[in-house]
C-alpha positions in Angstrom: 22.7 -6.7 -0.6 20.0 -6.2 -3.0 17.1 -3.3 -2.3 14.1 -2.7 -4.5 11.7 -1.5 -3.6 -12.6 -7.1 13.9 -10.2 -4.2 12.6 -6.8 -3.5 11.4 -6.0 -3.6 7.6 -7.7 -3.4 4.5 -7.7 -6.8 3.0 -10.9 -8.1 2.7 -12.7 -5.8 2.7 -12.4 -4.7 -0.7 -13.5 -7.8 -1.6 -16.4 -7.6 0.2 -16.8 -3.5 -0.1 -17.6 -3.8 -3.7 -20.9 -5.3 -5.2 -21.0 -6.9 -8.6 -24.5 -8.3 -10.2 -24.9 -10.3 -12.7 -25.8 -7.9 -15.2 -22.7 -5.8 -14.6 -20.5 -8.7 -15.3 -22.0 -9.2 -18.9 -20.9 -5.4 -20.0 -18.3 -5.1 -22.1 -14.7 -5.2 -20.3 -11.5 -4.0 -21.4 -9.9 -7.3 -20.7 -12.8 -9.2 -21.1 -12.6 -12.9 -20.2 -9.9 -12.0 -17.8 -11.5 -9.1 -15.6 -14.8 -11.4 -16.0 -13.4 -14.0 -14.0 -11.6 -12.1 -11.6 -15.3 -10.8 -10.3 -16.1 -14.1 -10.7 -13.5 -15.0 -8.2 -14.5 -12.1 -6.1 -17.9 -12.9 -6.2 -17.7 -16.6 -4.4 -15.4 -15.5 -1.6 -17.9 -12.9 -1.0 -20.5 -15.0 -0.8 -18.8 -17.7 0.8 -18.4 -15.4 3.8 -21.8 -13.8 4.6 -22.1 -15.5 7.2 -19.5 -16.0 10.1 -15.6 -15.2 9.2 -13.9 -16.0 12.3 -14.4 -18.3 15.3 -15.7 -15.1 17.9 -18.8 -13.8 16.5 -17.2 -12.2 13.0 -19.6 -11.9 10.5 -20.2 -9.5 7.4 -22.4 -7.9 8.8 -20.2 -6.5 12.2 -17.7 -5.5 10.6 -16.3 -2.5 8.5 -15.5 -2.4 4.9 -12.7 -0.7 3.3 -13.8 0.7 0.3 -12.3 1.8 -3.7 -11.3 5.5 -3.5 -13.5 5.8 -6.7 -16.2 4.5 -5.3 -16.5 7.2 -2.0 -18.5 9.9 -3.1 -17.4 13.6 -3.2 -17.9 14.7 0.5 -16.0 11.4 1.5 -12.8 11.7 -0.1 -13.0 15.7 1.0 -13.3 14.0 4.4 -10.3 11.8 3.8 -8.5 14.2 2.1 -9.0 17.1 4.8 -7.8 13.9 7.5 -4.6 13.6 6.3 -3.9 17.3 6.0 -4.7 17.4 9.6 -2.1 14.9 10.2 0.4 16.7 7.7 -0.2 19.8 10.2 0.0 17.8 13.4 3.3 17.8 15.3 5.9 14.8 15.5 6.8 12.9 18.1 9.7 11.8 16.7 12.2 13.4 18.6 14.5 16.0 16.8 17.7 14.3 17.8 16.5 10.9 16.2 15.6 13.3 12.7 15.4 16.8 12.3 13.6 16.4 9.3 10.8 14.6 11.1 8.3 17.6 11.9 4.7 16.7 11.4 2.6 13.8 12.7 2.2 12.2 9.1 6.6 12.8 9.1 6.3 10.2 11.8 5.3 7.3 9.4 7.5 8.3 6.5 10.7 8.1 9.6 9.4 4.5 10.5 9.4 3.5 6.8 13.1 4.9 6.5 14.2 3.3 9.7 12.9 -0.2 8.4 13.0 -0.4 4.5 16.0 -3.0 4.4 14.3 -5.0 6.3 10.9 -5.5 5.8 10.6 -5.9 1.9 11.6 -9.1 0.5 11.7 -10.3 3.5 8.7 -13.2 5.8 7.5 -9.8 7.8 6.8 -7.9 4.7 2.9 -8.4 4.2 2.6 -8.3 8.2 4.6 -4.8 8.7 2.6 -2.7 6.3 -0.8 -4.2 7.2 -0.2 -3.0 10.7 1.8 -0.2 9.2 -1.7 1.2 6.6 -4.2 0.5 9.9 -2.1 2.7 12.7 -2.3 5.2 10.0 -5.8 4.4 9.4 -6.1 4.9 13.1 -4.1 8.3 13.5 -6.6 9.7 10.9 -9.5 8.5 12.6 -8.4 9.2 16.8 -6.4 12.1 15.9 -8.1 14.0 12.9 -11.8 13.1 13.5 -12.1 10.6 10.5 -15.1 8.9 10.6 -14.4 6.4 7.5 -11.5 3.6 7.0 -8.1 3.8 4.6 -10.0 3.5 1.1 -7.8 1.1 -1.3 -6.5 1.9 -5.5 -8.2 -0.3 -7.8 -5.2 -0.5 -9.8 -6.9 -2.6 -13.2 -9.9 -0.4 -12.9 -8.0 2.8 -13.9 -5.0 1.2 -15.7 -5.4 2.4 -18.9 -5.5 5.6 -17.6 -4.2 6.3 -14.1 -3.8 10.4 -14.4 -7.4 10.7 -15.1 -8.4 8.6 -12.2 -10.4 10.2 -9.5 -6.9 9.4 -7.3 -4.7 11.4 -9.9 -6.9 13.4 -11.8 -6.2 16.5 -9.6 -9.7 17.8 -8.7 -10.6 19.2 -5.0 -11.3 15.3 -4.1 -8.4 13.5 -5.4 -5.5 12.8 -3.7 -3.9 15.9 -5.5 -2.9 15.9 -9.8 -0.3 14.8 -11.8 3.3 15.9 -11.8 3.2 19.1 -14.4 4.5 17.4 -17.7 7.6 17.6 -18.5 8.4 17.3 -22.7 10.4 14.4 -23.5 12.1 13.4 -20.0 12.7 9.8 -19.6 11.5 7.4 -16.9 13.4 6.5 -13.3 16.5 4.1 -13.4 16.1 2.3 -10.4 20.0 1.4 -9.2 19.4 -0.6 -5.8 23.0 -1.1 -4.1 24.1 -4.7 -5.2 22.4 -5.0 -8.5 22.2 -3.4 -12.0 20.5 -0.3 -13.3 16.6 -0.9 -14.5 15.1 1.2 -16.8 11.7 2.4 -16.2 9.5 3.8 -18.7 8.2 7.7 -17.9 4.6 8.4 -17.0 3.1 11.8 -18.5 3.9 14.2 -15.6 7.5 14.6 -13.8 7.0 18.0 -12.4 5.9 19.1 -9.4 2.3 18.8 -8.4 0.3 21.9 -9.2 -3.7 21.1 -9.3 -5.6 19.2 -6.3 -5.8 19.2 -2.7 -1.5 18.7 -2.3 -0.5 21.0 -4.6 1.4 22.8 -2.0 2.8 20.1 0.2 5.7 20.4 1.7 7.9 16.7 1.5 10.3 17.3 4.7 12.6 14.0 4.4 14.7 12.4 1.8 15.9 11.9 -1.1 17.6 8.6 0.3 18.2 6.3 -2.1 17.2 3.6 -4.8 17.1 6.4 -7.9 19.9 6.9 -10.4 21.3 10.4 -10.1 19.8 11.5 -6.9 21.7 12.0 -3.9 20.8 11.6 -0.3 19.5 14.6 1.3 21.0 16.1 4.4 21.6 13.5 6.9 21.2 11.0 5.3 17.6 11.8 3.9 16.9 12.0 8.0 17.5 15.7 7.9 14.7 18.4 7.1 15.0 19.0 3.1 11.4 21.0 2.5 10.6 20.7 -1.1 7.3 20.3 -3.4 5.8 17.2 -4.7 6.5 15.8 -7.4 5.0 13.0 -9.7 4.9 11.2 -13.0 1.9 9.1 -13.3 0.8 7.4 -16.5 -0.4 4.4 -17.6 2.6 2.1 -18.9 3.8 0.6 -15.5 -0.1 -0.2 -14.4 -0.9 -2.1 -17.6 2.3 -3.7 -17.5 2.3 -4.6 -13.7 -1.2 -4.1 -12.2 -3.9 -5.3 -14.4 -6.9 -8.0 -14.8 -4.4 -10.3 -15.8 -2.4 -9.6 -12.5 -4.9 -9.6 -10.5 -6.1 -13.1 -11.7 -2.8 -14.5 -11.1 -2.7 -13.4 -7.9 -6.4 -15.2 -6.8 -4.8 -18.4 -8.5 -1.3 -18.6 -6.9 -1.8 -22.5 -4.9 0.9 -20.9 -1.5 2.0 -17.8 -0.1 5.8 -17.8 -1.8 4.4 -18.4 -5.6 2.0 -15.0 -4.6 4.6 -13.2 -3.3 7.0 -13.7 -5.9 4.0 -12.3 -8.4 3.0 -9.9 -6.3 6.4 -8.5 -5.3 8.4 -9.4 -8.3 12.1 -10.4 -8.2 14.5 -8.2 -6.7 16.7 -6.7 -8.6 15.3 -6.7 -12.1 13.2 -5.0 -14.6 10.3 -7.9 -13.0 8.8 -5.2 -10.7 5.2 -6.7 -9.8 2.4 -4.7 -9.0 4.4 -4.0 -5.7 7.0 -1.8 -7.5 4.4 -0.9 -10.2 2.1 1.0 -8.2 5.1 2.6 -6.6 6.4 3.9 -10.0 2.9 4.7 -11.3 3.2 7.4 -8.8 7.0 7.9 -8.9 8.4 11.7 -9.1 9.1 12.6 -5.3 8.7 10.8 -2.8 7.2 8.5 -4.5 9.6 6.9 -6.5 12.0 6.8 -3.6 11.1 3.6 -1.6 12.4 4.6 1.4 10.5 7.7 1.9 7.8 6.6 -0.5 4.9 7.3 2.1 5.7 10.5 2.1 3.2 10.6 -0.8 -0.5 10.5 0.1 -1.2 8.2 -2.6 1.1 5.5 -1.0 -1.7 4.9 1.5 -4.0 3.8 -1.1 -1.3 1.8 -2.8 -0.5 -0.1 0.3 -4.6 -0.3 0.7 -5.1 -2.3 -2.5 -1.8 -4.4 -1.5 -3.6 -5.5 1.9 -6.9 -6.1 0.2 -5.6 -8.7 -2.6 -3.6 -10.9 0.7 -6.6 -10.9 2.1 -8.5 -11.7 -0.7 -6.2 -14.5 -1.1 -6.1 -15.5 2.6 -10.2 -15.3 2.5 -10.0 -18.4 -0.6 -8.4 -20.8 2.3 -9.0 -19.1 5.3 -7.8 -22.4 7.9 -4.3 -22.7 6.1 -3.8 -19.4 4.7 -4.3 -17.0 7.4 -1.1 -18.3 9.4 0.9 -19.3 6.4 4.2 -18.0 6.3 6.5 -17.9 3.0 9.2 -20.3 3.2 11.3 -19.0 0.3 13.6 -16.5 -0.2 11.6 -13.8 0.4 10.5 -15.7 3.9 13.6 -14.6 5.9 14.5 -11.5 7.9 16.9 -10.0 5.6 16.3 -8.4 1.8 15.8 -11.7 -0.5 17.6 -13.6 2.0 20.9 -11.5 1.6 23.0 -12.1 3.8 21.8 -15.1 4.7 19.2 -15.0 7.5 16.5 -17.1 9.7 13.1 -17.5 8.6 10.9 -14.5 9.8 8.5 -16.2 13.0 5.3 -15.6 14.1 6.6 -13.8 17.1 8.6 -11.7 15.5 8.2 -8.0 16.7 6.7 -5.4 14.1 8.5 -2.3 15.1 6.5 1.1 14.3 8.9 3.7 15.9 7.3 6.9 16.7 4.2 6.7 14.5 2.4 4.0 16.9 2.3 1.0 18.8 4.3 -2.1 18.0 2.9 -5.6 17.8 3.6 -9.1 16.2 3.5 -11.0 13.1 0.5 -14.1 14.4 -1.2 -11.0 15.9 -2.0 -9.6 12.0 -2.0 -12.7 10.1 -5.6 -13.3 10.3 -8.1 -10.5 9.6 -10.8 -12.2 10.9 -9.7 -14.2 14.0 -10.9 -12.9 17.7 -14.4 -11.6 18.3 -15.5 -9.1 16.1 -17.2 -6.2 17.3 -15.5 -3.5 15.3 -13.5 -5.6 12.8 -13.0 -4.0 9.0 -12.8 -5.7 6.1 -11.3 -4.2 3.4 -9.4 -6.5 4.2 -10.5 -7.3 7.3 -8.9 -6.2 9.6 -9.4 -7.0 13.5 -9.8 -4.3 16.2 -6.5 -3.7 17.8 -8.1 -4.9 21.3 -7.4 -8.0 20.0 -4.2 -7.6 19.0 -3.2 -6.8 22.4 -2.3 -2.9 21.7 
């Protein structure tokens, strides 16, 4: 076996969140050509859909937008950022027999994420399970912690060449805490997934534990359990209650190689859903991470770096935001065939890059949540858009679950 790593997701929306004039466009870009078309690109879908987006009354102007963390202003991400404390302080509903380590609400989601990592990446249900997976949290933040915006997405080219000073990283009372504290000449994580090699990463400029921001003093209750060179399973497996600091190691190496304009462009262009995945995802196994993996290991350090217990890191949400938005983006270029198309390559079955051999994943296909929410089905998040729309979101867009029968 090989392991690597209207309203309901954020896909999108981001594309449609984000204004881009003319004038803009003719500034000077740090990838020039490249990021100039990607707009480009951005542009025509959005205006492609001001009008109507599904077949039930969706249009841009009923539904909600998902927007660049960046681009909230102060009192917005203080809103967001106070949300998911709330949930960090909220109790579980995980049951203590099923993991002791489970003890807060936002504990719930990193369980489910344990409890499903072999199978749902590289695998058909992977783009479907964490678009439902990024909205229930979007949800819990919003029903249970009085949030009154939507999961904001990570621009990932925007801030490549300098993630740690991002306003996601750059550890001010907004952010989504600082860098790891720096840690002189230590090298980067060897990923060593069970079946194949060791792969090298490159280090970010942190490695430490988190000291400046609004997580400085978080408390990460699960884990380590597995995927990292040298580190061992916590108690029970990583199930069992471990309490230790954050840490990270952000830095700019594995978003310029990964997740820049050039990415991003190749993404947009990719003619079906298997060629974009592959891109997007990268090949399992090897040093070919994608911007998948590389926005993992921009965060890196712990949890981050882990991919089981990866959401135990607020920034995974806005990760997994930016994820959702380029499918949709995608799915928005071809809306009739590419909202229901399902990948029919190796990554399309329902076991890790087909290993062992396995069915194609189905439309009907159950997306199990656990304890952090409701469970519902692959056709019932493929489309962003479809149903009637009276509180859809777009960051993606992402339909209300009414009409995804929750």
């Amino acid at each position: 076996m090989r392991i690597f790593a209207c309203t309901n997701a954020a896909i999108l929306a981001a594309v449609l969140s984000e204004t881009v004039s003319c004038t803009s466009l003719l500034k000077p870009r740090s990838n020039g050509d490249v990021k100039v078309e990607v707009y480009r690109i951005i542009d025509t879908i959005k205006e492609k859909h001001r009008g109507a987006l599904g077949n039930d009354g969706c249009t841009s102007e009923n539904i909600v937008y998902r927007r660049e963390y960046g681009s909230l202003s102060e009192s917005e991400r203080l809103d967001y950022v106070n949300a998911v404390k709330c949930l960090q302080a909220l109790p579980a509903r995980t049951p203590a027999g099923v993991s002791d380590g489970t003890r807060t609400r936002y504990d719930d989601f990193v369980l489910t994420h344990i409890q499903h990592t072999l199978d749902i990446h590289f695998t058909g249900n992977f783009q479907h399970w964490h678009r439902w997976f990024v909205y229930l949290y979007e949800k819990a933040l919003r029903d249970e912690c009085g949030y009154k915006g939507y999961q904001p997405y990570w621009d990932w080219p925007k801030y490549a060449d300098a993630p740690q000073d991002s306003p996601i990283f750059n550890g001010d009372p907004y952010s989504l805490g600082g860098n790891g504290e720096y840690i002189p000449g230590h090298n980067g994580t060897i990923i060593q997934p069970p079946g194949s090699g060791p792969v090298q990463l490159p280090p970010g400029l942190g490695g430490g534990y988190v000291k400046t921001g609004p997580f400085a003093n978080m408390t990460v209750n699960l884990g380590p359990v597995g995927g990292i060179a040298g580190v061992e399973p916590g108690p029970d497996g990583g199930l069992g209650y471990n309490p230790r600091g954050l840490k990270r190691d952000v830095g700019p190496a594995l978003n310029q190689r990964y997740a820049n304009y050039t990415t991003i462009l190749g993404l947009l262009r990719k003619p079906n859903i298997t060629d974009y995945r592959i891109l997007s995802e990268g090949v399992a196994g090897t040093a070919e991470i994608g911007p998948h993996g590389g926005g993992h290991y921009v965060i890196n350090g712990d949890p981050g770096g882990d991919l089981y217990i990866s959401p135990g890191d607020p920034a995974f949400w806005v990760h997994h935001g930016m994820m959702d938005r380029m499918w949709a983006l995608w799915q928005a270029m071809d809306p009739e065939t590419r909202n229901t198309q399902m990948d029919d390559g190796i990554y399309g079955h329902i076991t890790w890059a087909n290993d062992p051999v396995s069915r194609l994943a189905s439309p009907d296909d159950v997306i199990d949540m656990g304890y952090a929410g409701p469970s519902t089905t692959i056709g019932k998040v493929a489309s962003t858009t479809s149903g009637s729309c009276a509180t859809s979101t777009i960051n993606a867009v992402i339909r209300h679950p009414s009409h995804w029968g929750v």
